[in-house]
KELUM-552136 format. One record per residue: residue in three letters; x, y, z of N, C-alpha, C in turn. Coordinates in steps of 0.1 Angstrom, whole numbers, plus 5000, padded with zeros to 4 digits. Layout:
# KELUM-552136
ALAXYZXYZXYZ/...
This chain:
# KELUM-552136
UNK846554461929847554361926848454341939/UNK848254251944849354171956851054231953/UNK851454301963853054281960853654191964/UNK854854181954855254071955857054091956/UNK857554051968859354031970860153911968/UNK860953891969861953761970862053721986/UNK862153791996862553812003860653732011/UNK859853802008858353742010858153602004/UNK858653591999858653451989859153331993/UNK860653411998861153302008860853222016/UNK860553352025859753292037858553202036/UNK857653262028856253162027856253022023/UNK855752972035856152842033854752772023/UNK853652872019852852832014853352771996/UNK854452871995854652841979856052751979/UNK855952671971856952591969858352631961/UNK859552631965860752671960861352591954/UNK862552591944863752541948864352621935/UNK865652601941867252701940867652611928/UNK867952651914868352631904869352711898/UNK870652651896871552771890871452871895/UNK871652901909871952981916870453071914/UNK869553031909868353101906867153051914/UNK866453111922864953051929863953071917/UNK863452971915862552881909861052911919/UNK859952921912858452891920857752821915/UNK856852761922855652641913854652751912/UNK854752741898853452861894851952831901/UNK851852671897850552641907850552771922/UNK851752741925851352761940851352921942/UNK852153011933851753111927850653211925/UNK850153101914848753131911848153181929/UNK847953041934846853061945847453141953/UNK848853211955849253331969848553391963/UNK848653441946848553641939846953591939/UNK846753481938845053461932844653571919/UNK846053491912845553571899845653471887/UNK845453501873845553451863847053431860/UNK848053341857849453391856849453321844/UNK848753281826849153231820849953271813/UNK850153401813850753501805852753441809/UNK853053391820853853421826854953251821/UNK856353281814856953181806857753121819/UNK857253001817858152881826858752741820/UNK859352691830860152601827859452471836/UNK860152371833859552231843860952221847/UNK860552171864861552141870861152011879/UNK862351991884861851881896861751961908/UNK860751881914860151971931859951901937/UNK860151901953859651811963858251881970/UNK857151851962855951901968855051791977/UNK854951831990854251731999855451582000/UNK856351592001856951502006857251381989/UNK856751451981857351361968857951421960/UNK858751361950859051461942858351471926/UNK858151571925857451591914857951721900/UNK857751701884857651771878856951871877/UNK856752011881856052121878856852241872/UNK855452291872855752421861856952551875/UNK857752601869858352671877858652811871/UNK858652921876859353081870859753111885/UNK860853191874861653291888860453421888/UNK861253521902859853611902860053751888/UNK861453711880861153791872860353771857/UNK860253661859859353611848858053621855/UNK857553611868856953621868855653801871/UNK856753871873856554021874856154071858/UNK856854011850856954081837855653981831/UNK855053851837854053841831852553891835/UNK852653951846851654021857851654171849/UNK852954201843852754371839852154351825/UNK852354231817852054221807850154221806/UNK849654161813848654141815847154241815/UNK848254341822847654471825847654581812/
């Protein structure tokens, strides 16, 4: 299992962000393909996101939703 930081997350510009209530938000899509894992387990929200230059509705979790759905898994 890939580790996974806030701080790694940030930086990668591969996964898409954005700052909600003072909370960072991820596009699980983009998620999925860093951990290259299953993440259905894992409870999100829809947000708005500027992915590729548009803005678009996707699926979003912070990384602690998304840790607790990776341990659940297991």
């Amino acid at each position: 299992m890939k580790p996974l930081t806030e701080k790694l997350l940030l930086e990668d510009a591969t996964v898409h962000k954005v700052q909600f209530d003072k909370e960072w938000f991820y596009n699980l899509d983009d998620m999925k393909f860093y951990l290259n894992e299953d993440l259905s387990a894992v409870e999100y929200i829809h947000l708005p996101m500027l992915v590729f230059g548009e803005e678009e509705i996707v699926k979003c979790s912070t990384l602690e939703d998304i840790l607790r759905g990776r341990k659940e898994k297991e």
